[in-house]
PQR file with spaces between the fields and no chain letter, atoms N, CA, C, O and H, PARSE charges and radii, in Angstrom:
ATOM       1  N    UNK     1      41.050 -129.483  -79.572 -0.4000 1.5000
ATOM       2  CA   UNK     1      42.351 -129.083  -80.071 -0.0000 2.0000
ATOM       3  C    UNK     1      42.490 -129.530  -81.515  0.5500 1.7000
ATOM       4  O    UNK     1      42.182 -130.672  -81.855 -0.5500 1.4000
ATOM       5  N    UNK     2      42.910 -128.714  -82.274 -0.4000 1.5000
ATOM       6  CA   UNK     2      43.722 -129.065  -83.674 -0.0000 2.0000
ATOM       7  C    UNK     2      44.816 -129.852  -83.427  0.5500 1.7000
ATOM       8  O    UNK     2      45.814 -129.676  -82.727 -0.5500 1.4000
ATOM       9  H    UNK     2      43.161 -127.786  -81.998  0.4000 1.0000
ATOM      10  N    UNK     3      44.491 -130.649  -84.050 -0.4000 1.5000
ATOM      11  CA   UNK     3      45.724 -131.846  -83.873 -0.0000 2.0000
ATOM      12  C    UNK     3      46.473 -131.902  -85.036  0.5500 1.7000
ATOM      13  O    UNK     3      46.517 -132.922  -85.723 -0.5500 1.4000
ATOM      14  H    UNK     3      43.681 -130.792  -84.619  0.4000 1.0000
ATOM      15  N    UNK     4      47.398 -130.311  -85.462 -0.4000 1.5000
ATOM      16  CA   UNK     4      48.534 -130.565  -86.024 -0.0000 2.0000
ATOM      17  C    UNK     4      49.220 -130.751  -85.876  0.5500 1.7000
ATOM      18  O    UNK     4      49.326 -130.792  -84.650 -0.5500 1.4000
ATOM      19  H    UNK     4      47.363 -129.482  -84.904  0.4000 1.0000
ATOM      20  N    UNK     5      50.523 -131.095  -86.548 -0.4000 1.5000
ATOM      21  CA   UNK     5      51.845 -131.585  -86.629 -0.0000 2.0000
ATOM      22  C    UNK     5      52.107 -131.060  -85.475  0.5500 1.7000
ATOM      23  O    UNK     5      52.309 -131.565  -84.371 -0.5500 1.4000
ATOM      24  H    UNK     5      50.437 -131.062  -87.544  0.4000 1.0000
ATOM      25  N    UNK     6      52.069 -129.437  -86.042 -0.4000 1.5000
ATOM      26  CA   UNK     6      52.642 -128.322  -85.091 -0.0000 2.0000
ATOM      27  C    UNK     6      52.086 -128.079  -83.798  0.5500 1.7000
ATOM      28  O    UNK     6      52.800 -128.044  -82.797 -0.5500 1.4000
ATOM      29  H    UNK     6      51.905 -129.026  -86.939  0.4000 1.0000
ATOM      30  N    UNK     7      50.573 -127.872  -83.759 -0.4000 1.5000
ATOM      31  CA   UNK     7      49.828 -127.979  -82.517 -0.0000 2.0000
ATOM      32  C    UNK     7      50.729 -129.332  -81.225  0.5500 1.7000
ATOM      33  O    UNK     7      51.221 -129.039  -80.135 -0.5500 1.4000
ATOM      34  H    UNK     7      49.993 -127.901  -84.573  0.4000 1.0000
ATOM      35  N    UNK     8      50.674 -130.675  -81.835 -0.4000 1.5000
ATOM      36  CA   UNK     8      50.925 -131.769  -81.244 -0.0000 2.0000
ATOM      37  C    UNK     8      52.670 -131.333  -80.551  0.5500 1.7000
ATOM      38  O    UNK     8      53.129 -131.486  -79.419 -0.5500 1.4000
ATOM      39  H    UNK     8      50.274 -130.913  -82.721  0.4000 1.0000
ATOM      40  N    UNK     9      53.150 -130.881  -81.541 -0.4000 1.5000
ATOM      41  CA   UNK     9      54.515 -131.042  -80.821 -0.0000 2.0000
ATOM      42  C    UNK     9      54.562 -130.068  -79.701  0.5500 1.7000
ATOM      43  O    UNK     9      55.144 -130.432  -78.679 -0.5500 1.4000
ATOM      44  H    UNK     9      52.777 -130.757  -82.461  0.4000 1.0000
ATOM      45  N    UNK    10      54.133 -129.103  -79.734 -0.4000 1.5000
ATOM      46  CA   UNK    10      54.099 -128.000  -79.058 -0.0000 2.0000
ATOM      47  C    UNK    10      53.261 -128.108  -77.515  0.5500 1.7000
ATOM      48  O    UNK    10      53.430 -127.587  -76.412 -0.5500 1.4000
ATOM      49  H    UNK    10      53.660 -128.807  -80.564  0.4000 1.0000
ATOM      50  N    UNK    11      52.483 -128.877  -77.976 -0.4000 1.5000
ATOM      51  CA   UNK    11      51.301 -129.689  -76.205 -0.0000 2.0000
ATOM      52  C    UNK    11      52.347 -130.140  -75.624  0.5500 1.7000
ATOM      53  O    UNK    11      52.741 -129.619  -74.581 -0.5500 1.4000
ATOM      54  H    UNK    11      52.346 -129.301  -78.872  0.4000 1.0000
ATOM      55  N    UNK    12      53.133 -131.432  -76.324 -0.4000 1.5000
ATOM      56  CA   UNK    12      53.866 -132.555  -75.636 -0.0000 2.0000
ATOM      57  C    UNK    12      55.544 -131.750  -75.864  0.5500 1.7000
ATOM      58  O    UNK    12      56.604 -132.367  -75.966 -0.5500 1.4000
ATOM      59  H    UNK    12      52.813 -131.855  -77.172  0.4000 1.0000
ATOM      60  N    UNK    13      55.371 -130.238  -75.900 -0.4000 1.5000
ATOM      61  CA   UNK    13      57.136 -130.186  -75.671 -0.0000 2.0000
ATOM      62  C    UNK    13      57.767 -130.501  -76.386  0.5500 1.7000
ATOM      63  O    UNK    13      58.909 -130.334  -75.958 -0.5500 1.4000
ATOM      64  H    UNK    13      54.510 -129.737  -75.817  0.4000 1.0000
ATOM      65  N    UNK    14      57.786 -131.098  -77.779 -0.4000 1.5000
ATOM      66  CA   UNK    14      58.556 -132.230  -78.456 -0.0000 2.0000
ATOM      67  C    UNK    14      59.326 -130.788  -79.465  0.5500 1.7000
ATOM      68  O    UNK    14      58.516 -129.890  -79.696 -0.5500 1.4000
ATOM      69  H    UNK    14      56.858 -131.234  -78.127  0.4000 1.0000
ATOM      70  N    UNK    15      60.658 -130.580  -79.988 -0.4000 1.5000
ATOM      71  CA   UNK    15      61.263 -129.905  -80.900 -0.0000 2.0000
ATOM      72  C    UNK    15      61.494 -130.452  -82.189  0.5500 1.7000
ATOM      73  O    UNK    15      61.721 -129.671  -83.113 -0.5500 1.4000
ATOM      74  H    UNK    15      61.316 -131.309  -79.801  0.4000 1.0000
ATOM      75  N    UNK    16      61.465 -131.911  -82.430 -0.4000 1.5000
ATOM      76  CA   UNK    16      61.513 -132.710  -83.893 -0.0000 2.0000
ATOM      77  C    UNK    16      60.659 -133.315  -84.392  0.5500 1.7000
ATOM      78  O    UNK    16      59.578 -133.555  -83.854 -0.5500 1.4000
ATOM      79  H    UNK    16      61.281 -132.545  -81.679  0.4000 1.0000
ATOM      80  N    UNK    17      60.974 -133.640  -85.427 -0.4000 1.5000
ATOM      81  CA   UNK    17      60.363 -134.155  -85.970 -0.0000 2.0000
ATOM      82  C    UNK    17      60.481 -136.320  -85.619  0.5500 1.7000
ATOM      83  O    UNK    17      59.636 -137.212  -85.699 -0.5500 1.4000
ATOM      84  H    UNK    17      61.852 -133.444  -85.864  0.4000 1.0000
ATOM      85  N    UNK    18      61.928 -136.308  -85.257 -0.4000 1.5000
ATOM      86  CA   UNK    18      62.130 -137.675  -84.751 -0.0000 2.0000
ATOM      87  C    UNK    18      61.781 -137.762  -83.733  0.5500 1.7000
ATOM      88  O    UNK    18      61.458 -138.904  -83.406 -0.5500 1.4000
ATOM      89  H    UNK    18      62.614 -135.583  -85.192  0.4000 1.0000
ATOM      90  N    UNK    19      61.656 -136.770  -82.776 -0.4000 1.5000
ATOM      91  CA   UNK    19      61.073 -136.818  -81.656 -0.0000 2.0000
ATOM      92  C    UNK    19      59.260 -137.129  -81.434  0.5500 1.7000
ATOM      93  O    UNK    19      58.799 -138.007  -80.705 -0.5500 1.4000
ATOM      94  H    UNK    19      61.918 -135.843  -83.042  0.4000 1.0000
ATOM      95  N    UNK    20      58.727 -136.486  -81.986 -0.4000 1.5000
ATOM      96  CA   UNK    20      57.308 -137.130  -82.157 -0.0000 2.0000
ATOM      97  C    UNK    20      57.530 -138.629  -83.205  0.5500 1.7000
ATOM      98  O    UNK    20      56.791 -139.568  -82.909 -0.5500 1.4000
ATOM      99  H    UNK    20      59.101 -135.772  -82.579  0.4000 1.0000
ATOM     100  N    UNK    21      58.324 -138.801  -84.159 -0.4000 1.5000
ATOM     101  CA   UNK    21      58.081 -140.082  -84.369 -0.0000 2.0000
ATOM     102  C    UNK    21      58.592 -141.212  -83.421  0.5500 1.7000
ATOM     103  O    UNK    21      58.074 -142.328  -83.375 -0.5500 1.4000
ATOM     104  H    UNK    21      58.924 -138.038  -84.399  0.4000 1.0000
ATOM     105  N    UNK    22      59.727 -140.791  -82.621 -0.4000 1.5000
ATOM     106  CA   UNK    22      59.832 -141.850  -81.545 -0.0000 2.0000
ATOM     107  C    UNK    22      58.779 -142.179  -80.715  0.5500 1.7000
ATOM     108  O    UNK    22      58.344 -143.325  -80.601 -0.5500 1.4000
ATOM     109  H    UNK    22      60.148 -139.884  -82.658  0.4000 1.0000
ATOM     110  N    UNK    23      58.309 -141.103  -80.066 -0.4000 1.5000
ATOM     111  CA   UNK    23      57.109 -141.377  -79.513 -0.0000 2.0000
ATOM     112  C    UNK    23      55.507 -142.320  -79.912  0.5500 1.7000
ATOM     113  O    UNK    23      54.643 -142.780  -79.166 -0.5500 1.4000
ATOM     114  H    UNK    23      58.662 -140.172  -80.159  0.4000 1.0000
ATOM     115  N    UNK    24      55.629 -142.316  -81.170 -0.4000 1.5000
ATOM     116  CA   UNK    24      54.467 -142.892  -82.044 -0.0000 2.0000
ATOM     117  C    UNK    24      55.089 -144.406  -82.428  0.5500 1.7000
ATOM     118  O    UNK    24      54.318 -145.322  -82.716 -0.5500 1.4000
ATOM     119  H    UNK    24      56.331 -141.942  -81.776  0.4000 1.0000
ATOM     120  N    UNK    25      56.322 -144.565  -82.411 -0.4000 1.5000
ATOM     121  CA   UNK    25      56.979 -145.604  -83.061 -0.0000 2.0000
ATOM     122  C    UNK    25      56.827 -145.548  -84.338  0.5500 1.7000
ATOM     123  O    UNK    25      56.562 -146.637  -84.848 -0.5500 1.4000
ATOM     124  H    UNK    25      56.948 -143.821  -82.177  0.4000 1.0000
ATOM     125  N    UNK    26      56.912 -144.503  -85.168 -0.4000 1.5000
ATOM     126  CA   UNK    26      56.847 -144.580  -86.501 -0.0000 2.0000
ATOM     127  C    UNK    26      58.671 -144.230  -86.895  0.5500 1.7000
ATOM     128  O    UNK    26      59.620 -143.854  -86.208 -0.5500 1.4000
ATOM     129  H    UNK    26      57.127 -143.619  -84.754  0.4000 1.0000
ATOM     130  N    UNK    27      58.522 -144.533  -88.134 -0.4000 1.5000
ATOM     131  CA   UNK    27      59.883 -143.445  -89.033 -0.0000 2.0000
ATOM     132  C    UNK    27      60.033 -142.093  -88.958  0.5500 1.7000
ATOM     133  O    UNK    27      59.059 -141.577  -89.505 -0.5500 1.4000
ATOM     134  H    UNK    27      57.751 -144.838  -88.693  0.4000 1.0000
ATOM     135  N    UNK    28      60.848 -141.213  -88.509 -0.4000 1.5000
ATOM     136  CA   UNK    28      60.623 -139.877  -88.860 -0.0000 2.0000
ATOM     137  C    UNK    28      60.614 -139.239  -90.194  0.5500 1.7000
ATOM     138  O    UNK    28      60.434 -138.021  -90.194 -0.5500 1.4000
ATOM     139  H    UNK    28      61.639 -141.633  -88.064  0.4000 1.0000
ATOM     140  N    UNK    29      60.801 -139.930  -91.515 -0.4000 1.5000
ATOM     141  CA   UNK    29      60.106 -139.958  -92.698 -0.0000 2.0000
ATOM     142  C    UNK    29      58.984 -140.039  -92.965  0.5500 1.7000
ATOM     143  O    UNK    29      58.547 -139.476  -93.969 -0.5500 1.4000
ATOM     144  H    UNK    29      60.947 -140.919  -91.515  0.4000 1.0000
ATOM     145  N    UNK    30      58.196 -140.762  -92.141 -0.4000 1.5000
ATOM     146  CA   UNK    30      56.965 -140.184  -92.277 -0.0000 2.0000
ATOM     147  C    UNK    30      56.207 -139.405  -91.413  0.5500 1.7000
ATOM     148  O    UNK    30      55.051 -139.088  -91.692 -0.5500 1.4000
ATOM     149  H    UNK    30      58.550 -141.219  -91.325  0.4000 1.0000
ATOM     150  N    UNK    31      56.715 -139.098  -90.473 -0.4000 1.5000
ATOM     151  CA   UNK    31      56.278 -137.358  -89.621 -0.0000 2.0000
ATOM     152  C    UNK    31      56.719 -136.530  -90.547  0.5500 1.7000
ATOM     153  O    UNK    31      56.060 -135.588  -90.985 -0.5500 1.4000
ATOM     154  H    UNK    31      57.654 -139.355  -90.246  0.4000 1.0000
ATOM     155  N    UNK    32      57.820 -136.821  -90.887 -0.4000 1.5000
ATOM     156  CA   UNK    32      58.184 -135.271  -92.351 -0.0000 2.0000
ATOM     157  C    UNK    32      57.611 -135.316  -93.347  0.5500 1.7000
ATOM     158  O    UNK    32      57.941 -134.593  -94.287 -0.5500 1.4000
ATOM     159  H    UNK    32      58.356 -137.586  -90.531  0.4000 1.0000
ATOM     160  N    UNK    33      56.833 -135.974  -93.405 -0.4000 1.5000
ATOM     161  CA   UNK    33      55.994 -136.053  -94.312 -0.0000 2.0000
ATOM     162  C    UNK    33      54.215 -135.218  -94.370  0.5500 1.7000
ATOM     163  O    UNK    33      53.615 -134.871  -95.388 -0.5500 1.4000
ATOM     164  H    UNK    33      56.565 -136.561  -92.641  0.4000 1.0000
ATOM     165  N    UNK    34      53.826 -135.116  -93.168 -0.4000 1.5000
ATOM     166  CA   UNK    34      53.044 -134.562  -92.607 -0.0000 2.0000
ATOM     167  C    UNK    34      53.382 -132.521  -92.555  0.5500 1.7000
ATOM     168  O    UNK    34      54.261 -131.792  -92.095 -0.5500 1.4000
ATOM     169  H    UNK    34      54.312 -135.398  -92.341  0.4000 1.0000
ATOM     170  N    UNK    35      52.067 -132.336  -93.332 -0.4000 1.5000
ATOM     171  CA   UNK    35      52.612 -130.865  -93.300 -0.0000 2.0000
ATOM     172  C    UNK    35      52.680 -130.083  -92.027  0.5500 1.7000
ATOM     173  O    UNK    35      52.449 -130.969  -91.204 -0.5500 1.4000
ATOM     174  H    UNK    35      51.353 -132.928  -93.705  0.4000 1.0000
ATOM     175  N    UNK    36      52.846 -129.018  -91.371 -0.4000 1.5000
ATOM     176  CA   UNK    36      53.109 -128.719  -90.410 -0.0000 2.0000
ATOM     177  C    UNK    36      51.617 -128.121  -89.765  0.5500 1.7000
ATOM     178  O    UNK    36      51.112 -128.254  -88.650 -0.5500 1.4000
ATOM     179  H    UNK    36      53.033 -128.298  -92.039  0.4000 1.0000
ATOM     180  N    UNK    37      51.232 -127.510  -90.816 -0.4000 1.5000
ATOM     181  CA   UNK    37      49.623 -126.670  -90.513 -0.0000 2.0000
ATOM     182  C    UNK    37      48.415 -127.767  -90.940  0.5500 1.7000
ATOM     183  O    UNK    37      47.337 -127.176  -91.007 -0.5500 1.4000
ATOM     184  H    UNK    37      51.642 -127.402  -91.722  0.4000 1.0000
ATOM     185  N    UNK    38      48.321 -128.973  -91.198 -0.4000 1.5000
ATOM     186  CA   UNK    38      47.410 -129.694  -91.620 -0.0000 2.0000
ATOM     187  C    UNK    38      47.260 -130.764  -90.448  0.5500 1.7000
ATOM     188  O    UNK    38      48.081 -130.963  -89.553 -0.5500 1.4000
ATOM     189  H    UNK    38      49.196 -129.453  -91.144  0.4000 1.0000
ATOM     190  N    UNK    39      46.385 -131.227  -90.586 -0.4000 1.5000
ATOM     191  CA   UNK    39      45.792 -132.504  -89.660 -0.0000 2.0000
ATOM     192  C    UNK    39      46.344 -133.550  -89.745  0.5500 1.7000
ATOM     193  O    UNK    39      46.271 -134.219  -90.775 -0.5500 1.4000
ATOM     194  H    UNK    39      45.718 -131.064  -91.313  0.4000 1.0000
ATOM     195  N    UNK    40      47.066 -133.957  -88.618 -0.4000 1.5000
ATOM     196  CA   UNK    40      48.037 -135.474  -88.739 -0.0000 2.0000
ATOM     197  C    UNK    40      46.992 -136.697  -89.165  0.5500 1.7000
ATOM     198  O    UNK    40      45.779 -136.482  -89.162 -0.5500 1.4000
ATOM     199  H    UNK    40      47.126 -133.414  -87.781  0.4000 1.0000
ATOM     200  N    UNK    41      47.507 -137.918  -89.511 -0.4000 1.5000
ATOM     201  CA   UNK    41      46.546 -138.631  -89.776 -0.0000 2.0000
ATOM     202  C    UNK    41      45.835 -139.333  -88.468  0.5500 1.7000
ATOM     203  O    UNK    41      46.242 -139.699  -87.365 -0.5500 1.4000
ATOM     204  H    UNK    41      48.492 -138.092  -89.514  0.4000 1.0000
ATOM     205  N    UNK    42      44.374 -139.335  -89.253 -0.4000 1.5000
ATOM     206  CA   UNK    42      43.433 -140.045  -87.753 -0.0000 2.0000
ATOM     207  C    UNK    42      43.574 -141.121  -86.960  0.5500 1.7000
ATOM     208  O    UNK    42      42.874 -141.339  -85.971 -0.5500 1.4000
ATOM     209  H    UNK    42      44.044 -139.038  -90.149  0.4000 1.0000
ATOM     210  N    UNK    43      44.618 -141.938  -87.425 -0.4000 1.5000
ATOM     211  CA   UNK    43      45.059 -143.304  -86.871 -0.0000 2.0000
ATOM     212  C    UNK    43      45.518 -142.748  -85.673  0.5500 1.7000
ATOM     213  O    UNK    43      45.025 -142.662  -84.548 -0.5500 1.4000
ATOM     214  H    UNK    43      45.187 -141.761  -88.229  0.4000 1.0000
ATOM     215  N    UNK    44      46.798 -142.312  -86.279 -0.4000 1.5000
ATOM     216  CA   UNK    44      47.728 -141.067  -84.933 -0.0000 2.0000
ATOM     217  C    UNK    44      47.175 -140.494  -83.983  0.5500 1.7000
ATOM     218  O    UNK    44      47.522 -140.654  -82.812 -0.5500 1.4000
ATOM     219  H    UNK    44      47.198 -142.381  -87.193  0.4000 1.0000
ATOM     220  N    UNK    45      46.076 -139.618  -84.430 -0.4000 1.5000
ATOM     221  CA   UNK    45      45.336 -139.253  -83.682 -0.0000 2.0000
ATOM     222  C    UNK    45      44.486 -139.612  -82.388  0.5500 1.7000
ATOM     223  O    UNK    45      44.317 -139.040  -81.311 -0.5500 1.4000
ATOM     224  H    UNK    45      45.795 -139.489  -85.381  0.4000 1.0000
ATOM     225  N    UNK    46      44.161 -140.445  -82.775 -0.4000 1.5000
ATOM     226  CA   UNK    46      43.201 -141.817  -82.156 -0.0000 2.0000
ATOM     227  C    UNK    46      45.208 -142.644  -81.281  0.5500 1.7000
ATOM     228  O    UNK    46      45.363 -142.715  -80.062 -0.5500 1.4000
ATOM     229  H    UNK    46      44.298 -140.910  -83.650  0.4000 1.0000
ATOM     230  N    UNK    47      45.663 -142.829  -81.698 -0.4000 1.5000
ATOM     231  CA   UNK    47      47.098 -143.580  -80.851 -0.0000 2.0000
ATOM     232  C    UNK    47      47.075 -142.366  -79.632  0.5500 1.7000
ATOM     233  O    UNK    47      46.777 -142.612  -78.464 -0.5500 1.4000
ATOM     234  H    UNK    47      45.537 -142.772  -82.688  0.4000 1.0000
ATOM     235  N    UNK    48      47.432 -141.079  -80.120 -0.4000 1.5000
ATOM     236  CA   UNK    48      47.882 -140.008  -79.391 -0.0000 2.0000
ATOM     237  C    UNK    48      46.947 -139.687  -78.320  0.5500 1.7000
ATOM     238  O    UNK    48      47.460 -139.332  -77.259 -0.5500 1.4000
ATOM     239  H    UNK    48      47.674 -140.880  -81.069  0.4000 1.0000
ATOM     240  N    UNK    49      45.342 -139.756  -78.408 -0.4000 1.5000
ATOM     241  CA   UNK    49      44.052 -139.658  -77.623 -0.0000 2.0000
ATOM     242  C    UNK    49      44.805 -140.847  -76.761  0.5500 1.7000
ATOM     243  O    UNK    49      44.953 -140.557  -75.574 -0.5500 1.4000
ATOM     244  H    UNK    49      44.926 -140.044  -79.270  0.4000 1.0000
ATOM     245  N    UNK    50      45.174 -141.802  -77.062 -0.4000 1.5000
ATOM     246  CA   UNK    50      44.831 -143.564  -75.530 -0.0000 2.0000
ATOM     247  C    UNK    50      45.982 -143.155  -75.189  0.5500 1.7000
ATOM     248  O    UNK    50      45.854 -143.353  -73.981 -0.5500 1.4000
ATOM     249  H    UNK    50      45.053 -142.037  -78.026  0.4000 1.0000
ATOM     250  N    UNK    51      47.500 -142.541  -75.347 -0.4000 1.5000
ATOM     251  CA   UNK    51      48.330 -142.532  -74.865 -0.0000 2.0000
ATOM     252  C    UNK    51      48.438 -141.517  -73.757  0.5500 1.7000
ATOM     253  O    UNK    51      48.829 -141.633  -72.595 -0.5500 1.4000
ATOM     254  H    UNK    51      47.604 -142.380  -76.328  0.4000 1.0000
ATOM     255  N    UNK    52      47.866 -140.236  -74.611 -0.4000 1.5000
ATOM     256  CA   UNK    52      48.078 -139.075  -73.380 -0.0000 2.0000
ATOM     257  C    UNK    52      46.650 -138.412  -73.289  0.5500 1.7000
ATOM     258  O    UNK    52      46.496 -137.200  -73.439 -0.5500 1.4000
ATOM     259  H    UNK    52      47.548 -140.142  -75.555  0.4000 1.0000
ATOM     260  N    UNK    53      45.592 -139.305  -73.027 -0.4000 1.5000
ATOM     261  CA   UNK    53      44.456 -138.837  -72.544 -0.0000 2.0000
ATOM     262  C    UNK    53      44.373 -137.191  -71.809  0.5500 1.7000
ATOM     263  O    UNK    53      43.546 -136.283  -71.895 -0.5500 1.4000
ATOM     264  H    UNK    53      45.717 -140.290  -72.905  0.4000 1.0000
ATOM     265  N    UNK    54      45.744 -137.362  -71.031 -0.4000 1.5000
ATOM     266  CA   UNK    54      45.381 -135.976  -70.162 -0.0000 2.0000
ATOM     267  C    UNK    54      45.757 -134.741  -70.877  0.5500 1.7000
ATOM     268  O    UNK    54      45.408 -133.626  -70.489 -0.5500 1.4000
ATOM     269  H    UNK    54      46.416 -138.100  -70.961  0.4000 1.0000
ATOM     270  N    UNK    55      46.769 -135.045  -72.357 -0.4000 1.5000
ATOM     271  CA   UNK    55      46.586 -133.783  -73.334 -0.0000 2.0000
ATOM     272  C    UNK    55      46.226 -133.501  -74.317  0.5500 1.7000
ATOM     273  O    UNK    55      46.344 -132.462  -74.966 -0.5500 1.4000
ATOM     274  H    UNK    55      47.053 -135.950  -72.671  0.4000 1.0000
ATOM     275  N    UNK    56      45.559 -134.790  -74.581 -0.4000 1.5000
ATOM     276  CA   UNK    56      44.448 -134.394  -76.100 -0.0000 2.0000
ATOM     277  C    UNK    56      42.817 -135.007  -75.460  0.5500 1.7000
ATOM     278  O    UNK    56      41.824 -134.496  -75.977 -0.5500 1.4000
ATOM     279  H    UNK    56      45.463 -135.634  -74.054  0.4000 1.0000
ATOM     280  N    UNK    57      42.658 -135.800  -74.648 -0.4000 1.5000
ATOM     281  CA   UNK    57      41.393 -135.837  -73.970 -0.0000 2.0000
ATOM     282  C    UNK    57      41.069 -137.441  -74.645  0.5500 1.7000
ATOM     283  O    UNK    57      41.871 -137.857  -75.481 -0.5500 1.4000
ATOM     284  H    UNK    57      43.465 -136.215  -74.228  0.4000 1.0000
ATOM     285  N    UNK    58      40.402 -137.931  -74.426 -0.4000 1.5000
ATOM     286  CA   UNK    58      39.158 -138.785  -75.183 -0.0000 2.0000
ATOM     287  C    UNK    58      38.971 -138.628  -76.425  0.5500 1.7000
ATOM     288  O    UNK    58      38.808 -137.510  -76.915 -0.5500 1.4000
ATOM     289  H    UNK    58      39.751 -137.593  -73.746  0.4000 1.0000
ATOM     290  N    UNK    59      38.967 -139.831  -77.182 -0.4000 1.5000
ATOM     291  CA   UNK    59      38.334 -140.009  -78.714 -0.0000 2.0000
ATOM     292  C    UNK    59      36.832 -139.721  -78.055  0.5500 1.7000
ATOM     293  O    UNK    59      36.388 -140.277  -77.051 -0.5500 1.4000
ATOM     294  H    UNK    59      39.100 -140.739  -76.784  0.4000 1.0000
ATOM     295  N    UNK    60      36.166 -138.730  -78.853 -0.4000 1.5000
ATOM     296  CA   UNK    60      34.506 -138.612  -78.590 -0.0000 2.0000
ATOM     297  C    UNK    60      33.992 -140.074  -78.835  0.5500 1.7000
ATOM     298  O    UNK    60      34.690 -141.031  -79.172 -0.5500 1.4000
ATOM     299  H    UNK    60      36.526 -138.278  -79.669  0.4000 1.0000
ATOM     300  N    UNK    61      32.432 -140.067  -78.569 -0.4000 1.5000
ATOM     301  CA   UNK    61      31.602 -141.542  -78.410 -0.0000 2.0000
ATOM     302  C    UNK    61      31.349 -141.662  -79.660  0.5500 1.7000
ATOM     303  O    UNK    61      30.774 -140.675  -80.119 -0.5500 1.4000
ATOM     304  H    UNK    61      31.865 -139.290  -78.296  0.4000 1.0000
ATOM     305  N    UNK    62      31.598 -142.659  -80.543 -0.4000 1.5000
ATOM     306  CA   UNK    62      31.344 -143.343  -81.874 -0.0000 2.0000
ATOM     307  C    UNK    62      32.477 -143.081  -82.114  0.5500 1.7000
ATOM     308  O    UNK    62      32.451 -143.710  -83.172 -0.5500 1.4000
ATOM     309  H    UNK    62      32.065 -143.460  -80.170  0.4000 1.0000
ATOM     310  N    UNK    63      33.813 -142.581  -82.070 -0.4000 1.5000
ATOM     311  CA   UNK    63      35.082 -142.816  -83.024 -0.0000 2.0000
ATOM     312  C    UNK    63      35.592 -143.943  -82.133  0.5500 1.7000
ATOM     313  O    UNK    63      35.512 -144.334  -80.969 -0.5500 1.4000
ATOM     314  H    UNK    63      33.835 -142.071  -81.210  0.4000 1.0000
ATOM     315  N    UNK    64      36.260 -144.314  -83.505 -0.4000 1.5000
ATOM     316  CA   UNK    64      36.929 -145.790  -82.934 -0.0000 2.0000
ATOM     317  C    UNK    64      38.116 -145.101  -82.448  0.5500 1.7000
ATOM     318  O    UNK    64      38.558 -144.002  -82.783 -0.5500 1.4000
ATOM     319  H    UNK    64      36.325 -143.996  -84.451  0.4000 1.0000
ATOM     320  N    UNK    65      38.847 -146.511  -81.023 -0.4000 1.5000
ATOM     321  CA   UNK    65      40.031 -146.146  -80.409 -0.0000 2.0000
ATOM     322  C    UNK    65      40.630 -146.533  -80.974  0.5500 1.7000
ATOM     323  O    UNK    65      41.838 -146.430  -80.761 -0.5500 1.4000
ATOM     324  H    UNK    65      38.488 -147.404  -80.751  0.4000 1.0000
């Protein structure tokens, strides 16, 4: 999966932008910050993989969790 902004909210149901940052525990200043068609950052990414394994899957073998 593309793990955009947009992709991500749309897996997990989410309609905001505060809404995926609640979930991450971030600011929603910096989810709005994130363009909508581009790749969230890999930290996130890697958070979002250990949290909901069953909708983004596994970090592959050699990326860090």
């Amino acid at each position: 999966m593309d793990m955009t902004k947009a992709a991500v909210k749309a897996a997990l149901e989410i309609e905001t932008d505060a809404g995926l940052a609640a979930l991450l525990g971030i600011g929603r200043w910096a989810v709005g910050q994130w363009p909508a068609d581009k790749a969230i950052p890999q930290a996130r990414q890697w958070q979002l993989r250990a949290m909901r394994p069953d909708v983004f899957g596994r970090a592959p073998e050699g990326e860090a969790a």
